[in-house]
N, C-alpha and C positions, 0 to 999 in steps of 0.2 A: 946442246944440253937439254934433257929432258925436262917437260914442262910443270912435271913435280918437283926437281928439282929447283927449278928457277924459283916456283912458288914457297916450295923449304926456306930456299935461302930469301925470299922478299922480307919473308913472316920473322925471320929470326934477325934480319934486320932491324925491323921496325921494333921487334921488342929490346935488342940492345939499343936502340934510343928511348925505349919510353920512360927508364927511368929518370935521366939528365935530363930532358923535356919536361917531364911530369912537375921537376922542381923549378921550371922558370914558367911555369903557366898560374892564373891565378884563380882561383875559388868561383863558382858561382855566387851567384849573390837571388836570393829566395826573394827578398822583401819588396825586388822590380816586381811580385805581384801580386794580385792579375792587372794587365795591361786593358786598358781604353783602347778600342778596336778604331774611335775616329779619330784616334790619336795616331795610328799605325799607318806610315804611306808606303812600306815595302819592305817586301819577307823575301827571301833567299831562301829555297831548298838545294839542301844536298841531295840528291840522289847518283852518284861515280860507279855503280854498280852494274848490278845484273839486270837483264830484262822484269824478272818475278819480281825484284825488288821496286825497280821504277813500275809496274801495273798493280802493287800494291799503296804507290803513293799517288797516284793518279787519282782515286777519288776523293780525298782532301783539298789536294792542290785543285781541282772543280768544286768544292765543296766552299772554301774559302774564297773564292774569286765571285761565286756567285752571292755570298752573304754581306763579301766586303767589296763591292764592284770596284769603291776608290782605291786598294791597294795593287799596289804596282807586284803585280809576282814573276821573281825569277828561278830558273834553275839550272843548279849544274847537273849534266848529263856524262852519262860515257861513251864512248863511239858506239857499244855494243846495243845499249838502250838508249838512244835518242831518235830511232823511226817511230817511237810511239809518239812521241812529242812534237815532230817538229812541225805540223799543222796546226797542231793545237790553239785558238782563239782566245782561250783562256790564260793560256802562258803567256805572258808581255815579251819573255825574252828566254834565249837558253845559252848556256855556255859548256863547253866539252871540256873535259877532264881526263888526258891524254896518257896521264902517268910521267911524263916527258918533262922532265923539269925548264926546257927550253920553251917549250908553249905554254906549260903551266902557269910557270911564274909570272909571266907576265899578266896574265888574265885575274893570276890571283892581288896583283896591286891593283887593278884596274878594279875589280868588284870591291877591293877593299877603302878606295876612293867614293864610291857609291852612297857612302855611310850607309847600309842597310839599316832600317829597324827591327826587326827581328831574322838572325841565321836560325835558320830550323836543320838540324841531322834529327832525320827519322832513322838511320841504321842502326838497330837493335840488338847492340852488340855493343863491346870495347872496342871499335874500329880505330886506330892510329889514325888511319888516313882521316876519317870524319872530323875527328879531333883537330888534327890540323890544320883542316881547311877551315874549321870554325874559327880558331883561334884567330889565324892568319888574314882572316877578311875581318871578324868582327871590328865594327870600328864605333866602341859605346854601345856598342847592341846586345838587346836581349838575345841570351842565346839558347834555344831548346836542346830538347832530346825528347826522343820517344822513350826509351828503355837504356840503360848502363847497368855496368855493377862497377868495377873499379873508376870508372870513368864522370858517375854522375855528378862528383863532386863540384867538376867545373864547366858545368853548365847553369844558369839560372833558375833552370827549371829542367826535370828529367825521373823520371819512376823507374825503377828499381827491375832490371831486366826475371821474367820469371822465368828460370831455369826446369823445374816442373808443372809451368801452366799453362792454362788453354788459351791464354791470349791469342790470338791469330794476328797475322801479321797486318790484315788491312786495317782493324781496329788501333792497331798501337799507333796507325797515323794521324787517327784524328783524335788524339791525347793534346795536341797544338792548342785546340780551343779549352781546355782547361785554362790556358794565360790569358783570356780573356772573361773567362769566367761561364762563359759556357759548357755546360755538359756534354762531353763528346755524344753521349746514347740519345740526343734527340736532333743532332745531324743524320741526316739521309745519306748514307753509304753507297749506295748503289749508282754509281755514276763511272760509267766505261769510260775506255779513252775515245779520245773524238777521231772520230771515222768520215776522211773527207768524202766527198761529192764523189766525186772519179771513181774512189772505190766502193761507193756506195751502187753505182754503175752498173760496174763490173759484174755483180752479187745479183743485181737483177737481171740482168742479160744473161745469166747462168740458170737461175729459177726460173726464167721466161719459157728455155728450152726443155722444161722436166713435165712429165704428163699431172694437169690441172685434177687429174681425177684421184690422184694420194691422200690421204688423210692428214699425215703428218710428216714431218722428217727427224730424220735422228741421225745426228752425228757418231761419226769412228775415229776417231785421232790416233793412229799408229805411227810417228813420230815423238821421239825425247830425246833428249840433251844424250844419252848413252844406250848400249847396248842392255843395260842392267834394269833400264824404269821402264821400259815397256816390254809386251808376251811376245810369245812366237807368234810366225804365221799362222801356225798350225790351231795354234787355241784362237786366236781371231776368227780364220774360220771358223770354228766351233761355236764359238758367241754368233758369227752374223747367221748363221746356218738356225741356230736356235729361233734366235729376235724374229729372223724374215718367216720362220713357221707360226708364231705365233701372233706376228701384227702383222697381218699380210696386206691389209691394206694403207702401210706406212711407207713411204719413200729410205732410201739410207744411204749418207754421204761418206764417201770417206775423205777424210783431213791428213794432210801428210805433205813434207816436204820434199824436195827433187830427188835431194840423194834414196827415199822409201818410195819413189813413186812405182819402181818396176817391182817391187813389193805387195804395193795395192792393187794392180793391175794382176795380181798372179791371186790375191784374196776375191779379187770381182769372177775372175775366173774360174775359181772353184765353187764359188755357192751359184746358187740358183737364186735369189734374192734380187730386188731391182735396184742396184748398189750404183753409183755415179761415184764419179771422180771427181772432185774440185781441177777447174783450170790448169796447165802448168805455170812456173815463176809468176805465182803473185806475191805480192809483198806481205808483212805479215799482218797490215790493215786492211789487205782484201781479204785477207780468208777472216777476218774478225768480221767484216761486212759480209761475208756469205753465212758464218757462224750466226751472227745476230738473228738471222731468217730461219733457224733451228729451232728446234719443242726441247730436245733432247741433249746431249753430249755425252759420250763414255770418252774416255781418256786418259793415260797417265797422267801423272802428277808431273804437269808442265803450264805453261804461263797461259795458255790457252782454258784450262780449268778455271782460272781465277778469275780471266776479262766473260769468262762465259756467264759467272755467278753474277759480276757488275752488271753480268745484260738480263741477270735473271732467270738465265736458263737453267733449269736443273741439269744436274751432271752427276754422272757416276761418274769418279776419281779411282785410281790404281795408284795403290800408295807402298811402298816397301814398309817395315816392320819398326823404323824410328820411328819413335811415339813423340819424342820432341817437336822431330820436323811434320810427323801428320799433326802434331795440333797445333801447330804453325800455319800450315797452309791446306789445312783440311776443304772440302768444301764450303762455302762461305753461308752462313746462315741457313746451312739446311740438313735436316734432321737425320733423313737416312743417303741414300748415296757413295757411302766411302767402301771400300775396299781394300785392306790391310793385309799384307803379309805378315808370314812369319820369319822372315829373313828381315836382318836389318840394313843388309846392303843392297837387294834386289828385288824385282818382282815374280822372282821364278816359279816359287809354289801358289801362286796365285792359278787357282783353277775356271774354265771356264764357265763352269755352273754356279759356281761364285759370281761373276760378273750378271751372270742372267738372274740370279734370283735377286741381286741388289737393284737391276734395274725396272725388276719388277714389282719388287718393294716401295719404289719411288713412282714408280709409277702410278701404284696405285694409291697411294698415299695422296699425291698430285689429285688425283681422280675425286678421291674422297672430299679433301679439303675445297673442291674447285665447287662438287653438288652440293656440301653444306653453306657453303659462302653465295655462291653466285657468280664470280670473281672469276677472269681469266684465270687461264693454266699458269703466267709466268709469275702473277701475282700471291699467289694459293703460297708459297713455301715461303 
C-alpha cells in the first residue's frame, strides 16, 4: 500500500476515535498555576515526531536542565529523531515511541509508574497521538501544551494555536516557563543540540586539511526531505559560480547527503570556485560539527537551517511559497536571510540571483552590524 495511503487511513483513524475519547478525558485545570520550580523533580517531554520538530525542542529542554539542574528530564523520542539526543548530558533518560502498540504499551505503564511532575507536549497542533500519550502517563501531573485549538481544553496549561501568526516554532517551546512564572523572552534560546567529542573530531580533521589562507567559509546544503524543497543543479551552479566571483577570498562547503553526493561532485565540477565536499557517511552530528565551524549557510528549508540559527550562523533559507510554514520555521531571529517562492508546494521558481542578492543582503547587514558594535560576526544578528 501506498504510503499516502497508509497515512490517509492513520489520520482518519484517529479522528473516528477522537470523539468517544474526547468524552472520557477530563479538563484541564488552570488554577495548578504557576508552579514552584523547587517543588518540580521531573518533566517528561513528548517529542514522537520529526527530526525539525525534536531540533526545535532541544533548546528548552537545555534551557530548563540548565536553570533547574535538580529536575530530573525525560523524553520520548522516535526512531526517526532520536540520533539527536541520544548523547545528550542534559537528557537524564529517553524513551522511543515505535507506533507499535506491543513496545509502546508497555513503556507507556512504566513512565506512567514514574509519577512525572510535569507531561509537557510541545506539538503545536491537535495531535491524537500527543494527547494520548499525555493522558496515558499523566499520573496527578500538571500537564502542558505549547499551542491547541480543539485540544487545549484538557491540558493545564496551553495557548491557543495561531493559525495566522509568526510564532515560530522554537519559540512555542519555551512557552513551558510561563508554569513557572517565568517569561519565556528572557530565556536564552540559542542552545544547539550537543555535539559529541568524536564528532567534534571529525570536523576538525576536515578543516585541518583546507588551505589556512581562506578568509571564511560558507556553506551549500543541496540536500531535502524531497525533490520539490530544493533547486536544480543547474541554478546551484549558478549561485556557486556567482558567490566564488565575488568572495574570492572565502573557502565553500558543500553539505549533502549520500544519495546527492554524485550530485555535488558534478556542482564542484562545473565551477571554478575552491568548493570541498564534507566527508562521506557522517552522521547527522558530524556534519552539525563541521557546520558549527561555518560564517555562512544557504539552504533549503531543512533541519539543518534551524540547528545552524541555534549555532548562530547566519543563513540564507529556500523556502516555498506557504506563508504558514515559512513563519513557522523561517530563519530564527534574523532579519534578512529568507527566500520565498511563489509556488506553494515547491521551490521551482526560485531564481538564482534571488539567492545571491539575499546572501548579499545578509551579508552585509552582518558587516555593518559587526563595525557598529564591535561584536563577532555570529553575535551581530
Amino acid at each position: 500500500m501506498p504510503p499516502e495511503a497508509v497515512k490517509l487511513i492513520e489520520h482518519s483513524f484517529k479522528k473516528a476515535l477522537q470523539l468517544p475519547f474526547s468524552l472520557l478525558l477530563k479538563n484541564g485545570d488552570p488554577t495548578k498555576l504557576p508552579v514552584d520550580p523547587d517543588k518540580i523533580e521531573s518533566i517528561l517531554v513528548l517529542r514522537p515526531d520529526k527530526m525539525g520538530d525534536m531540533i526545535s525542542t532541544i533548546p528548552v529542554i537545555h534551557a530548563l536542565k540548565k536553570r533547574f539542574a535538580h529536575i530530573r528530564l525525560e523524553v520520548i523520542a522516535s526512531p526517526s529523531n532520536k540520533e539527536l539526543i541520544v548523547n545528550d548530558p542534559l537528557i537524564d533518560e529517553i524513551h522511543i515511541y515505535t507506533k507499535n502498540i506491543f513496545y509502546d504499551w508497555p513503556m507507556i505503564r512504566r513512565l506512567k509508574r514514574k509519577k512525572f511532575d510535569v507531561v509537557f507536549d510541545p506539538l503545536t497542533h491537535d495531535s491524537v497521538t500527543g494527547l494520548l500519550l499525555t493522558k496515558l502517563i499523566e499520573n496527578n501531573s500538571i500537564i502542558a501544551a505549547s499551542r491547541k485549538i480543539r485540544f487545549m481544553k484538557y491540558y493545564d496549561y496551553c495557548l491557543p494555536y495561531q493559525t495566522d501568526g509568526r510564532d515560530h516554532n522554537i519559540d512555542n517551546g519555551f512557552l513551558i516557563f510561563n508554569l513557572f512564572g517565568i517569561s519565556p523572552d528572557t530565556v536564552d534560546p540559542f542552545q544547539p543540540p550537543f555535539i559529541p567529542e568524536i564528532s567534534a573530531r571529525k570536523a576538525d580533521d576536515f578543516f585541518r586539511k583546507l588551505p589556512s589562507s581562506e578568509k571564511a567559509s560558507i556553506g551549500l546544503n543541496i540536500s531535502a526531505g524531497s525533490p520539490t524543497r530544493t533547486l536544480s543543479p543547474k541554478k546551484y551552479i549558478s549561485i556557486i559560480n556567482s558567490l566564488s566571483e565575488k568572495y574570492r577570498s572565502h573557502r565553500f562547503i558543500i553539505l549533502c547527503t549520500m544519495d546527492h553526493r554524485d550530485t555535488a561532485e558534478k556542482l564542484i565540477s562545473s565551477s571554478n570556485a575552491r568548493w570541498y565536499l564534507i566527508p562521506k557517511n557522517l552522521t547527522l552530528l558530524e556534519v552539525c560539527a563541521i557546520m558549527s565551524r561555518l560564517d555562512f549557510l544557504i539552504s533549503p528549508d531543512t533541519s539543518l537551517v534551524h540547528i545552524a540559527r541555534l549555532m548562530k550562523i547566519p543563513v540564507v533559507g529556500l523556502y516555498s511559497g506557504h506563508r504558514r510554514n515559512f513563519n513557522f520555521w523561517r530563519p530564527y531571529r534574523q532579519e534578512y536571510g529568507a527566500v520565498v517562492a511563489e509556488n506553494v508546494d515547491n521551490l521551482f521558481d526560485i531564481e538564482p540571483q534571488q539567492v545571491v542578492e539575499e546572501f548579499e543582503r545578509l551579508y552585509n547587514s552582518i558587516r555593518h552590524s559587526t563595525a557598529e558594535k564591535g561584536e563577532t560576526k555570529k553575535d551581530s544578528i
